[in-house]
C-alpha positions in Angstrom: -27.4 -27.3 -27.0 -28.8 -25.8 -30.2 -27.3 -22.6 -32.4 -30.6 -21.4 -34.1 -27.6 -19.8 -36.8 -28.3 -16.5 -38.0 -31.1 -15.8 -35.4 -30.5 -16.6 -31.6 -27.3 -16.4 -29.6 -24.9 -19.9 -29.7 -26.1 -22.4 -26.2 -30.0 -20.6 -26.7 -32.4 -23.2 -26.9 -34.4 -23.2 -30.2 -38.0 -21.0 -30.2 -40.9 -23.3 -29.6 -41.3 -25.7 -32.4 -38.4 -24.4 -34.6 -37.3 -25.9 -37.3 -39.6 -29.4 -35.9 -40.2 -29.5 -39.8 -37.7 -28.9 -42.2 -36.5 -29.6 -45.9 -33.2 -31.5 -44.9 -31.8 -33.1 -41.7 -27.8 -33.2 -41.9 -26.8 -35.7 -39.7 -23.2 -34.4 -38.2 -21.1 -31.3 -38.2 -18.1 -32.4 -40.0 -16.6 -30.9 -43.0 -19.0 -32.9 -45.2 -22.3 -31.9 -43.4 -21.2 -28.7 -42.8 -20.8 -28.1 -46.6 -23.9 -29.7 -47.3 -25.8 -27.2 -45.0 -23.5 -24.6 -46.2 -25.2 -25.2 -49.9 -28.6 -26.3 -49.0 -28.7 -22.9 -46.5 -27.6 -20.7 -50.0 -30.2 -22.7 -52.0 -32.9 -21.1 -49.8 -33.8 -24.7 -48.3 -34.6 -25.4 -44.2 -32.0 -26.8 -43.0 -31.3 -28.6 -39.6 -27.3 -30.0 -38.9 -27.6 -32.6 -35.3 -24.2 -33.1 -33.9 -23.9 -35.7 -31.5 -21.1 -33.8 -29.9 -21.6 -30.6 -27.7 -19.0 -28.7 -30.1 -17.0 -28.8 -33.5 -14.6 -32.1 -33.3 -10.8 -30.7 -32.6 -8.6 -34.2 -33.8 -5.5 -33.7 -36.2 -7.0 -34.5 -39.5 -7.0 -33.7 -42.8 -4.2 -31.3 -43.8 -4.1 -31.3 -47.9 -7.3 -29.6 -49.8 -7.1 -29.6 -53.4 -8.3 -27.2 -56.2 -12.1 -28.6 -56.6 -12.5 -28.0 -52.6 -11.5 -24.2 -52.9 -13.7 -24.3 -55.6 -16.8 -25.2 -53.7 -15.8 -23.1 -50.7 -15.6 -20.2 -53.7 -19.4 -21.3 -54.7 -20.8 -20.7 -50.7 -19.0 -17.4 -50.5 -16.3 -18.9 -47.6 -13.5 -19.4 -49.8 -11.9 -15.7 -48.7 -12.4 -16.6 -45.3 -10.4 -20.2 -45.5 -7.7 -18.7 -47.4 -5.7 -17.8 -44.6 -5.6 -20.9 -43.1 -4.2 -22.4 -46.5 -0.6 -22.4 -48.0 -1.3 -22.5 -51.7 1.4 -24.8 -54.5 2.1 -27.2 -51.4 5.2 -29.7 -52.4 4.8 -33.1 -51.6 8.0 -35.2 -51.5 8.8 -38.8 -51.4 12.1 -39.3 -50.1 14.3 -42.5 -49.4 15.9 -43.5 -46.3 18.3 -41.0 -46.4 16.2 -37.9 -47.5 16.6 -38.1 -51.6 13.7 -37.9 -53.7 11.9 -40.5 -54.8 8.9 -38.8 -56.3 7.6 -34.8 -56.3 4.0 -33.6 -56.7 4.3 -30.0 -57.2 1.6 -29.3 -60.5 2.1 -25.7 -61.6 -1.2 -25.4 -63.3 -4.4 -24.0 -61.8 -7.0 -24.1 -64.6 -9.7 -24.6 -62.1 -9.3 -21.6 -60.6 -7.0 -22.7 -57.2 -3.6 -24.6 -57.0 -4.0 -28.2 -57.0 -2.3 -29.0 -53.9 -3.2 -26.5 -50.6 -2.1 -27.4 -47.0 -4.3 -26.4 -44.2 -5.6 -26.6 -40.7 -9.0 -29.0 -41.0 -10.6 -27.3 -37.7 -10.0 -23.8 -38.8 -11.7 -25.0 -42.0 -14.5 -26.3 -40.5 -14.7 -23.4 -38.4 -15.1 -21.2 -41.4 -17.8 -23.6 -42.7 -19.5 -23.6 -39.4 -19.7 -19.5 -38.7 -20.8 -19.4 -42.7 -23.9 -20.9 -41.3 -24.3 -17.9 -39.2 -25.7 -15.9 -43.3 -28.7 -18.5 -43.1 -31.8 -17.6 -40.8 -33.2 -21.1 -42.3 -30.2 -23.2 -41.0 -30.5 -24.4 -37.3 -27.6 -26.1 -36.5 -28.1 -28.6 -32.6 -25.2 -29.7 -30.9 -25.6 -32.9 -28.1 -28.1 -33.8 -30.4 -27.5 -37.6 -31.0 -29.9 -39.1 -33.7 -31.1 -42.4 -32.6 -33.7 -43.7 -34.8 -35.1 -42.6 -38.6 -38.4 -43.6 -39.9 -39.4 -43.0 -43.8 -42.3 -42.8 -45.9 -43.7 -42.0 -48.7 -43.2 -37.8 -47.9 -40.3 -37.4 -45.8 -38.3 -39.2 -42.8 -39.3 -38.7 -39.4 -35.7 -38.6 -36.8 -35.6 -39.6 -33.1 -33.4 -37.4 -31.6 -31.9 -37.9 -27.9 -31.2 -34.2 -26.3 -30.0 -33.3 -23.1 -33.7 -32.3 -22.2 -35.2 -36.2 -23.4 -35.9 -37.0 -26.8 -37.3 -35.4 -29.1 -38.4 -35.6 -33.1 -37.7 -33.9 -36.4 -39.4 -34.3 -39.6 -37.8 -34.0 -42.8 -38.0 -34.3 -46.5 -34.4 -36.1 -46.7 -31.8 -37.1 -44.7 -28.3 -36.6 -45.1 -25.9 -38.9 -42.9 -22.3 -37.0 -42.5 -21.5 -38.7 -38.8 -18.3 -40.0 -39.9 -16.5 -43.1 -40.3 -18.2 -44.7 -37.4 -21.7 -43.8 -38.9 -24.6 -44.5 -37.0 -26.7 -43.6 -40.2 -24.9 -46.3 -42.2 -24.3 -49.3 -39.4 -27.3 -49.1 -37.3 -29.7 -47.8 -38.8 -29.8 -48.4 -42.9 -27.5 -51.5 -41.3 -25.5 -51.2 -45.2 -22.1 -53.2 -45.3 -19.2 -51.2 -45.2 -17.0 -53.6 -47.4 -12.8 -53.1 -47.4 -10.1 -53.7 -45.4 -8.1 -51.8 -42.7 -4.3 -51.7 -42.2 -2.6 -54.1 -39.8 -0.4 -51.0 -38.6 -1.4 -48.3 -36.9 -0.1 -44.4 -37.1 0.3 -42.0 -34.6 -0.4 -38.7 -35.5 1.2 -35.6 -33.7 0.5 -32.2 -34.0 3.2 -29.1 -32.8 3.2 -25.9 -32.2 6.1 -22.9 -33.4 7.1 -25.4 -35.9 10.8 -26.4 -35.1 11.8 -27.2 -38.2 10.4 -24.5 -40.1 10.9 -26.2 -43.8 7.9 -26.2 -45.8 6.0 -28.6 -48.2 4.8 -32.2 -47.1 7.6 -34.9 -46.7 6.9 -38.7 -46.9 10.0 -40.7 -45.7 10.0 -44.1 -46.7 12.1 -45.0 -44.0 12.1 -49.3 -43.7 13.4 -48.5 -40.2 9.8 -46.4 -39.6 8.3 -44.6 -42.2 7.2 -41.8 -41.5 5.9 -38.2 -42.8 6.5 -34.4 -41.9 4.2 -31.4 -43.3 4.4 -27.9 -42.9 0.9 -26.6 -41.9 -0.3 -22.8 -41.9 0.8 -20.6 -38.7 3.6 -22.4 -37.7 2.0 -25.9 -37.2 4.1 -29.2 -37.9 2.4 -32.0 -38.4 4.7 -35.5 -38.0 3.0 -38.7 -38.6 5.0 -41.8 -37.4 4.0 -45.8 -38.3 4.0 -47.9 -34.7 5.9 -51.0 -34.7 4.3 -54.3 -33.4 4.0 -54.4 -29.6 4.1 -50.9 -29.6 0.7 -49.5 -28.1 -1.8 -46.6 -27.7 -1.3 -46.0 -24.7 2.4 -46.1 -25.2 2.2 -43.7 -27.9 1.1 -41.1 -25.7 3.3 -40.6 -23.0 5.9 -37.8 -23.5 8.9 -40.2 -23.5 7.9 -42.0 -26.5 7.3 -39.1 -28.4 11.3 -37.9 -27.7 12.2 -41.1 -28.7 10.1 -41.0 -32.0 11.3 -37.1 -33.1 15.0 -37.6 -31.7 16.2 -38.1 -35.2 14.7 -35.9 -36.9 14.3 -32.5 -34.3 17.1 -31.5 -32.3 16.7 -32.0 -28.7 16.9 -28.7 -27.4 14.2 -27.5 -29.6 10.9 -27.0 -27.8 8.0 -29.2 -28.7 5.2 -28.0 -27.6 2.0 -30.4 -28.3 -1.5 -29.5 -30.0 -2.9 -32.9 -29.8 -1.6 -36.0 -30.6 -3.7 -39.3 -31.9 -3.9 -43.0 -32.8 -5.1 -43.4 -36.3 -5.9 -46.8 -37.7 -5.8 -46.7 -41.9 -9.1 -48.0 -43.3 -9.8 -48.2 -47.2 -13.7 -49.1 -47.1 -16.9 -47.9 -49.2 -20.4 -48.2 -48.2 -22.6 -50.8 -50.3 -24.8 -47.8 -51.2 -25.1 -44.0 -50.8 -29.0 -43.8 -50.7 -31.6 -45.4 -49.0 -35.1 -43.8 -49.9 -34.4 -40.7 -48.4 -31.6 -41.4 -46.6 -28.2 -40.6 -48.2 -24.8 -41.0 -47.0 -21.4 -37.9 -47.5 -18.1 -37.9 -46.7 -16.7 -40.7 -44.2 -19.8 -42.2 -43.4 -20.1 -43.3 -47.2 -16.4 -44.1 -47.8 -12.9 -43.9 -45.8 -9.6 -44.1 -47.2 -6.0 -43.8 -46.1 -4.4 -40.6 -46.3 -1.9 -41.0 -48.2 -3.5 -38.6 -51.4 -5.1 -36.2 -48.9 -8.5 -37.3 -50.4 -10.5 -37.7 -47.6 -11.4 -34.7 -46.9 -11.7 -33.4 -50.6 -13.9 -36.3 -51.5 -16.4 -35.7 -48.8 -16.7 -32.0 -50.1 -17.7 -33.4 -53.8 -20.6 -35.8 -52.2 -21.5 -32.7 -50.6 -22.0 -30.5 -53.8 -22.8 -33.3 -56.1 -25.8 -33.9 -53.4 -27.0 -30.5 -52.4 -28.0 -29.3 -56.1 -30.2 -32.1 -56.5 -32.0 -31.8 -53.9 -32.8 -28.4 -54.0 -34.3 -29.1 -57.5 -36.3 -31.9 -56.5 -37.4 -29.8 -53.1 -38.8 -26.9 -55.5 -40.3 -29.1 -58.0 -37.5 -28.6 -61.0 -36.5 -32.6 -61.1 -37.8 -35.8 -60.6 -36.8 -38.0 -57.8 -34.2 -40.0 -59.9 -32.3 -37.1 -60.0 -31.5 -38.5 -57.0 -30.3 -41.8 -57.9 -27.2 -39.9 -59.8 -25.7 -38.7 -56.5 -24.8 -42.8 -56.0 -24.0 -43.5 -60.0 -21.9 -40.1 -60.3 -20.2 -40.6 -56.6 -19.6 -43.9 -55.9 -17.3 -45.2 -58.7 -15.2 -42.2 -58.4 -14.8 -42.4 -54.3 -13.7 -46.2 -55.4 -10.9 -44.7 -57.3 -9.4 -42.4 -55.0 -9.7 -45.3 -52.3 -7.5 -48.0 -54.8 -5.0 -44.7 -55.3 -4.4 -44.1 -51.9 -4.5 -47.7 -50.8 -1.5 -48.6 -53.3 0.1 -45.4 -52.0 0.3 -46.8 -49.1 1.2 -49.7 -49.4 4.1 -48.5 -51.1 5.0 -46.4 -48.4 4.6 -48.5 -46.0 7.3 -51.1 -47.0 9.4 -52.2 -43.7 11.5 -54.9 -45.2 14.6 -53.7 -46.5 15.1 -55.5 -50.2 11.4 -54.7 -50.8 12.3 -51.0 -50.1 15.3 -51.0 -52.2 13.5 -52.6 -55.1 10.9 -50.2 -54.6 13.3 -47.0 -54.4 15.1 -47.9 -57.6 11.9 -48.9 -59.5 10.4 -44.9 -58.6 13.9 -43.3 -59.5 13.7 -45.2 -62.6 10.7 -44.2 -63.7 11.0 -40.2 -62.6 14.2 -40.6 -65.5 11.5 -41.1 -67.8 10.6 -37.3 -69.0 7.3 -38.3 -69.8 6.6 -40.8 -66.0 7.9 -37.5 -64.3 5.9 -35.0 -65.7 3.0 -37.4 -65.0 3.9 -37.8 -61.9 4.7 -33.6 -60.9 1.8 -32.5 -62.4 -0.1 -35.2 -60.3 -2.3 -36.6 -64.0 -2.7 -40.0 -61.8 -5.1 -38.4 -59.8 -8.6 -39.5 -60.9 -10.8 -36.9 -61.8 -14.3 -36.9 -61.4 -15.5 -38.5 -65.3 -19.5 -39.2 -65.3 -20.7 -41.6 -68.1 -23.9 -41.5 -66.6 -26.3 -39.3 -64.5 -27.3 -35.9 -64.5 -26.2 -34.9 -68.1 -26.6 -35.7 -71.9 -24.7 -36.5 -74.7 -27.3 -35.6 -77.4 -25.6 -32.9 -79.7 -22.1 -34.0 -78.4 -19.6 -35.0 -81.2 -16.3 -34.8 -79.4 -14.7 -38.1 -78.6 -14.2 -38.2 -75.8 -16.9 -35.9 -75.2 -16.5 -33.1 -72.2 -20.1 -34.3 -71.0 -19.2 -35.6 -67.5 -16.5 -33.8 -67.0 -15.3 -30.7 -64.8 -15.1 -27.5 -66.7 -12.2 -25.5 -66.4 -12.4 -21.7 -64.6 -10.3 -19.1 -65.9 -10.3 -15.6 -64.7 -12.9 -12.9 -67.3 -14.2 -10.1 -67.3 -17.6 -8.7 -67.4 -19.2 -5.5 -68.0 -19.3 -4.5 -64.4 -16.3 -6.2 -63.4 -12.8 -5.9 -64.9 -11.7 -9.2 -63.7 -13.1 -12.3 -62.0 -13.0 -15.8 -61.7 -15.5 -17.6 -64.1 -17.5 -19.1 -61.2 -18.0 -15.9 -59.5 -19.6 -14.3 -63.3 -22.0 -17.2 -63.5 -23.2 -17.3 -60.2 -24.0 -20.9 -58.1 -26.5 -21.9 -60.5 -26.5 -23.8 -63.7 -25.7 -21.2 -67.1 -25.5 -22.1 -70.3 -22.5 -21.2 -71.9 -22.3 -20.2 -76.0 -18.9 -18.8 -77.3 -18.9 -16.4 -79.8 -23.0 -16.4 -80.1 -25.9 -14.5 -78.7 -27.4 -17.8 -76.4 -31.1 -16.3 -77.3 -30.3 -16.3 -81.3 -29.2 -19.8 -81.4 -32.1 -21.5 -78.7 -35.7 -21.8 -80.1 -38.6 -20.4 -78.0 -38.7 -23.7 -76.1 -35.5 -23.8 -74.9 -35.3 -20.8 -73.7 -38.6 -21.0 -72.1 -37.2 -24.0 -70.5 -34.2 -22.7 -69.3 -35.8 -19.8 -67.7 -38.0 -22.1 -65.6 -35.0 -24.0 -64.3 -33.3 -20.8 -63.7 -30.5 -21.4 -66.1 -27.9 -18.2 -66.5 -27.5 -17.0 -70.2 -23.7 -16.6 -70.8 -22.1 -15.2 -74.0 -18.0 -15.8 -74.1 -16.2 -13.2 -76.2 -12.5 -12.6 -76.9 -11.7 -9.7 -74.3 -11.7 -6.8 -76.9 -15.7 -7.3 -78.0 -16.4 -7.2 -74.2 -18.1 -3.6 -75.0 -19.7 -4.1 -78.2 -23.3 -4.5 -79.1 -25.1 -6.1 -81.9 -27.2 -3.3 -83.4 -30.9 -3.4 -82.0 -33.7 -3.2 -84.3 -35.4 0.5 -84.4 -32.9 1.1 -82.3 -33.5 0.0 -79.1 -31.2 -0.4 -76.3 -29.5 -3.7 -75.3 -31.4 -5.5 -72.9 -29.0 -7.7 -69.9 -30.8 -10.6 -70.1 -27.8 -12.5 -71.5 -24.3 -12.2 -69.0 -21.7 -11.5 -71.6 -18.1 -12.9 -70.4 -14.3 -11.6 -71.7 -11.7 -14.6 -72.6 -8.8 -12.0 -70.5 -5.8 -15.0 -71.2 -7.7 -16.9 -74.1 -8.0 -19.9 -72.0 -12.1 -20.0 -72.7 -11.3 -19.4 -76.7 -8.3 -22.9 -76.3 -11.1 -25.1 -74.8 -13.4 -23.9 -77.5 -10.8 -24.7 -79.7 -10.1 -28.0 -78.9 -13.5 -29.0 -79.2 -16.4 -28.5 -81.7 -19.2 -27.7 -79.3 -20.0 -24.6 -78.8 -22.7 -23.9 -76.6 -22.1 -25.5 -73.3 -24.7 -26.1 -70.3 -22.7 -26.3 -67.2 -24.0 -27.9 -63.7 -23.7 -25.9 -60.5 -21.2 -28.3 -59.6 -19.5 -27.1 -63.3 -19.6 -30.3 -64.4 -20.7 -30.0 -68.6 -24.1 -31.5 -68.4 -24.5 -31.1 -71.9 -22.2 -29.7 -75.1 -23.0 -29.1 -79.2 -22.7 -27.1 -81.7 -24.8 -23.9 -81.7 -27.3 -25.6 -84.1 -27.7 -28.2 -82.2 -28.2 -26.1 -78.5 -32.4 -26.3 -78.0 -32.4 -30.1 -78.3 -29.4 -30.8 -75.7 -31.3 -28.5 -73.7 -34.5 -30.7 -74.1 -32.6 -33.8 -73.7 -31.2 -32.6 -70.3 -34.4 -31.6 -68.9 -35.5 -35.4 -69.9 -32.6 -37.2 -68.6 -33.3 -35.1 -65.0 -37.5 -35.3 -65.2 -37.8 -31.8 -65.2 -41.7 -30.8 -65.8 -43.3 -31.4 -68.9 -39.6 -31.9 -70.2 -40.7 -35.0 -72.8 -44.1 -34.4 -73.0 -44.1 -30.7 -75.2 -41.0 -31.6 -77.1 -41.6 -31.1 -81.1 -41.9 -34.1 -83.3 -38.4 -32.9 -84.7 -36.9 -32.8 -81.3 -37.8 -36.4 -80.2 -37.0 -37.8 -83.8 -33.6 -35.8 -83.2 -32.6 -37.8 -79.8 -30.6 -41.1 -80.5 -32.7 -44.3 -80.2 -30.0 -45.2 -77.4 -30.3 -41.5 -75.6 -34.5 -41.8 -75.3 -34.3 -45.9 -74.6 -31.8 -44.8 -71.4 -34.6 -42.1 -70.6 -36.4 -43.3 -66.8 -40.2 -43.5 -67.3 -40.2 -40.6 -64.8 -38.6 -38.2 -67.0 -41.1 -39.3 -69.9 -44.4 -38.9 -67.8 -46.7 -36.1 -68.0 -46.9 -34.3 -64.8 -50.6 -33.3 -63.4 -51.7 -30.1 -64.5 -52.2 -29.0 -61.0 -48.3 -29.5 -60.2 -47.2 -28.1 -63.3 -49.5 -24.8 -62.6 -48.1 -24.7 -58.9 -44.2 -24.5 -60.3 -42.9 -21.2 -60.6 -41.7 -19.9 -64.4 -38.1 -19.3 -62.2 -35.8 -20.4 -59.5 -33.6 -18.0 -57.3 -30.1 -18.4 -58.2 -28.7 -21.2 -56.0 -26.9 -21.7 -55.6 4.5 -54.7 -47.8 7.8 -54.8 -50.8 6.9 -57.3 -53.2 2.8 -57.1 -52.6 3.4 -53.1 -52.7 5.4 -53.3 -56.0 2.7 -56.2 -57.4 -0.3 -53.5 -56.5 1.7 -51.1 -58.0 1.4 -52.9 -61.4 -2.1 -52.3 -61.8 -1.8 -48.0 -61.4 0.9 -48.1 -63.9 -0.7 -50.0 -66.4 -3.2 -47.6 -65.9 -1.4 -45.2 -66.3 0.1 -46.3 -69.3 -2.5 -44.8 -71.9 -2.6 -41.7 -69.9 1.0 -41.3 -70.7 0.8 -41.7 -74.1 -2.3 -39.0 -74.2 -0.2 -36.5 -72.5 2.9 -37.2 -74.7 
């Protein structure tokens, strides 16, 4: 069955021929390759999404989405449309045995624009992700549509696709592979390891209807007896999630006696229960060997699968999507060379590493069933939460890694904070604009890259190059202002009237003019996925934007640059420069680019692996002191 989105009626066959060629195949309809064809669709790029399934997946699944994800969804226009299936400043609880608090994750800050920690229903979600599809008239999204072979060449990859009506082909200029933990892209047929280790126990995973309990916030009990956990999920969904014993089975888990027996302690019974779904879940903490072969790259499960215990499955899969989707639209219109490409894998895998040693340790934790190790363990987390410093590290959740590139799509020329904000997620406060009294900063920029300069005209500070350059990429001109200059204008010579060429932005809470204030650059140029790809001073703007271009090959980014320029660029920064980003393209392919781009958008094991994360967190501790 095929949805030609945006064009024919859902079960319609495709027209003759559609979409046979296309820019990007998205192998599976999950939340990860649903995203990906979410952006790729707003980026103007064909797009085809083959589901092996006839319809959306319905299993109990993720239920925690953090700030970054609403951010995305805010990027592809969904995120009003998810809201409702969120509950915003969700608690998370540890709790002992007997129900007292071992540790609480409840961070109060937002400066990303959304709450850190959101419950939610994942097949609502994807729903939402799925109908945004329905915008796109160059998005053709194929249900029962099992992908059973790739071939790749220089140009493109060429799929075998099995159909109900016999097998058919699809030619593309990249692949992405978002079928799931079980990956047929990754096993069979890039045949990459998928190195880790799964959990000996298993956890079986309940979903209920007209909660009967009512409390909300996410519970973990650390019960030795069966640990187990309880979350309040939007309209009136509990979600319980017990560990099985050994001996106890699957196919026990699923009759209706076992469940009494399991929710006997905790739900009265003459409460109703009445059953969603209910599931066996094995915990697996793995991470492909690589995220991209030729044209072939791997998102979300397919590339890395980790146990739930930080709710970062989901969220993860979302940042491969994003990280991934930008890059290839500016390789697919000419704006980047191929090793732009390479970066998804640099900037993506090392950080999916992190959040799979986080949640593994979590676990383990958790997962304690011998009684002394549980008691050592629950005396070693109440003595560290009477620590003002350990608790406030541990509320405001500071442990969680946060997506830090050393390398990749960015520069450090110009950059003289140490550390620098290169690599690093920018915040999003709420400003005004001219048109609009208040807004988040995301939805002022647009889903492009801008450049950001506080307290400076972008086009006074940038030579004629860099400007040039940044209008051929497509880059946003942003001046920041204190809120009360939002309405003033430099005078124009003879006269004249201001042109808009430059957005101008007002700091409403001062949040813009503290980040400016805490570090000495100035002008900012910030990645679709608003991650700072580059940061200086203002006098130092027109080189970082040269040195960007470089470090991504965009056209004729080395070969124009002023004697001054190159002489500028650290002997390290223009060593570290790929030979791609340095060659002269043709003359005929420079001619061919447009001068601008449409705005895109166990006890003592658990306690031993503990060790390590609060080491680790020991230098954090001190930097928030």
């Amino acid at each position: 069955m095929s949805t030609q989105v945006g064009t024919a009626q859902p079960g319609s066959p495709p027209p003759a021929g559609a979409n046979d060629v296309v820019d990007v195949a998205v192998v599976g309809a999950g939340p990860s390759g649903l995203m990906t064809a979410n952006l790729l669709g707003l980026a103007g790029l064909r797009v085809a999404v083959l589901e092996a399934g006839p319809a959306l997946i319905d299993f109990p699944r993720g239920v925690g989405m953090d700030d970054e994800t609403l951010r995305t969804f805010q990027t592809v226009g969904l995120v009003d449309d998810v809201l409702p299936h969120t509950i915003p400043h969700q608690l998370l609880a540890f709790v002992d045995a007997k129900q007292r608090d071992l540790a609480r994750l409840a961070p109060p800050t937002a400066e990303f624009g959304w709450p850190r920690r959101n419950g939610f229903v994942q097949p609502l979600a994807d729903r939402v992700l799925f109908d945004g599809l329905g915008r796109f008239d160059n998005v053709d999204v194929r249900f029962s549509s099992r992908v059973t072979g790739y071939a790749q060449d220089a140009d493109g990859v060429t799929l075998t696709i099995e159909t109900p009506d016999g097998e058919r082909t699809l030619r593309a200029a990249y692949a992405v592979g978002a079928d799931g933990g079980a990956s047929v892209t990754r096993e069979t047929l890039l045949g990459l390891r998928f190195d880790g280790s799964t959990a000996d126990a298993q956890w079986f995973v309940i979903d209920i209807r007209n909660d009967p309990l009512g409390r909300p916030g996410a519970y973990v009990c650390c019960d030795p007896k069966r640990p187990y956990v309880s979350i309040s999920i939007p309209h009136g969904i509990r979600r319980f999630e017990f560990m099985l014993k050994p001996g106890e089975t699957e196919a026990d888990a699923m009759t209706d006696e076992f469940l009494a027996r399991l929710l006997a302690p905790i739900v009265p019974p003459t409460a109703k229960v009445d059953v969603i779904r209910r599931r066996v879940y094995n915990h697996h903490a793995r991470l492909a060997e690589h995220f991209r072969v030729g044209r072939v790259f791997l998102v979300g499960d397919a590339a890395h699968i980790m146990p739930v215990w930080q709710g970062q499955g989901y969220n993860s899969g979302i940042r491969d999507a994003f990280n991934l989707s930008w890059k290839i639209a500016m390789v697919c219109r000419g704006l980047a060379g191929d090793h732009l490409l390479d970066t998804y894998e640099s900037e993506r895998r090392d950080h999916a590493r992190a959040m799979i040693d986080l949640s593994r340790r979590v676990g383990q934790a958790v997962s304690v069933t011998n009684r002394f190790g549980a008691l050592a363990r629950d005396l070693f987390f109440r003595g560290l939460s009477a620590i003002p410093k350990a608790k406030t590290y541990i509320v405001t959740m500071k442990f969680k890694p946060m997506p830090t590139m050393r390398e990749g799509a960015l520069t450090r020329v110009g950059s003289v904070s140490e550390p620098s904000p290169v690599g690093r997620l920018f915040i999003q406060p709420t400003v005004s604009t001219r048109a609009t009294p208040s807004a988040r900063l995301d939805d002022a920029l647009g889903p492009w890259f801008a450049l950001v300069a506080w307290n400076n005209d972008p086009r006074q500070i940038l030579d004629d190059d860099a400007q040039r350059r940044l209008a051929h990429l497509g880059v946003r001109l942003v001046e920041a202002r204190p809120a009360v200059q939002l309405r003033w204008d430099a005078p124009q010579p003879n006269g004249g009237v201001p042109d808009d060429s430059v957005l101008v932005v007002g700091d409403l809470d001062g949040a813009l003019k503290r980040w400016f204030d805490a570090h000495p650059e100035s002008v900012l140029l910030l990645r679709p996925d608003r991650i700072v790809a580059g940061a200086s001073p203002a006098h130092a703007a027109s080189d970082m934007v040269r040195a960007f271009g470089a470090a991504i090959g965009a056209p004729d980014a080395t070969a124009a640059l002023p004697d001054a320029a190159t002489a500028a660029l650290p002997d390290a920064a223009t060593a570290a420069l790929p030979d791609a980003a340095t060659a002269a393209l043709p003359d005929a392919a420079t001619a061919a680019l447009p001068d601008a781009v449409l705005a895109v958008p166990g006890a003592a094991s658990a306690l031993s692996d503990a060790g390590p994360a609060l080491s680790d967190a020991g230098p954090a501790l001190k930097e928030n002191a």
